[in-house]
C-alpha positions as MATLAB code, in Angstrom:
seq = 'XXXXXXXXXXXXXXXXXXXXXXXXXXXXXXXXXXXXXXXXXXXXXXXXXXXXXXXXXXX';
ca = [
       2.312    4.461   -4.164;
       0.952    4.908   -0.688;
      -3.456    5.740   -1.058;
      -6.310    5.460    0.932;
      -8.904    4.657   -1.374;
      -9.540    2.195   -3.815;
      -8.824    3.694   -6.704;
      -5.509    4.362   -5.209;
      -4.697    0.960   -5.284;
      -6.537    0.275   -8.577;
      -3.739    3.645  -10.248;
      -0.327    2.386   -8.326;
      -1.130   -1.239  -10.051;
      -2.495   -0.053  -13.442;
       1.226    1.808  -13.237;
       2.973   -1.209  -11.499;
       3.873    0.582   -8.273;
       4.248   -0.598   -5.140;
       1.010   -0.362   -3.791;
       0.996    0.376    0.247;
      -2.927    1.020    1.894;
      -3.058    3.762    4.378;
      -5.847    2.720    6.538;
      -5.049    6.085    9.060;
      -7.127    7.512    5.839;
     -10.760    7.682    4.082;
     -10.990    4.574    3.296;
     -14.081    2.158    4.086;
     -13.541   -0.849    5.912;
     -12.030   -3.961    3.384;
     -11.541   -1.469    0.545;
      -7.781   -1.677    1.014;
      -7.712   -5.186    0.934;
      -6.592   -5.237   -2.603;
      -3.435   -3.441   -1.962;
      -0.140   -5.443   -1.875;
       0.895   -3.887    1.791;
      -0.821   -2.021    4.651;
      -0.076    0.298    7.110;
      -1.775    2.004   10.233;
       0.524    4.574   10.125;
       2.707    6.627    8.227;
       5.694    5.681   10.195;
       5.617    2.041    9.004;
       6.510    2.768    5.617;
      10.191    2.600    6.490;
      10.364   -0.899    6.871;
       8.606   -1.041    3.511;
      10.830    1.217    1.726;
      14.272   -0.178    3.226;
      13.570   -3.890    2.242;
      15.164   -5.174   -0.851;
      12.984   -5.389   -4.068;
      12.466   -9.289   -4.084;
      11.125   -9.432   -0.423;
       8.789   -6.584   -1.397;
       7.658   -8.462   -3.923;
       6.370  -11.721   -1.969;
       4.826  -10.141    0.876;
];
């Protein structure tokens, strides 16, 4: 689940999603800190997406 606020993050995890912070967005600085990955923009979720499942998982 890509969001830009916090309770993005707080939904994607209460669901057990990937969570991925888009800090191009709304959100105030540090409130994406929570969120397993970031990105500045949209483009980087590619190299997100195309990992396998277990290196997603440790980052």
């Amino acid at each position: 689940m890509v969001g830009d606020r916090y309770y993005d993050i707080q939904s994607g995890e209460g669901n057990r999603c990937l969570v991925v912070g888009a800090s191009y967005g709304y959100a105030k600085p540090g409130e994406l800190d929570d969120a397993g990955h970031n990105i500045a923009r949209l483009a980087e979720i590619l190299e997100l997406v195309v990992r396998e499942p277990e290196e997603r998982a440790t980052r």
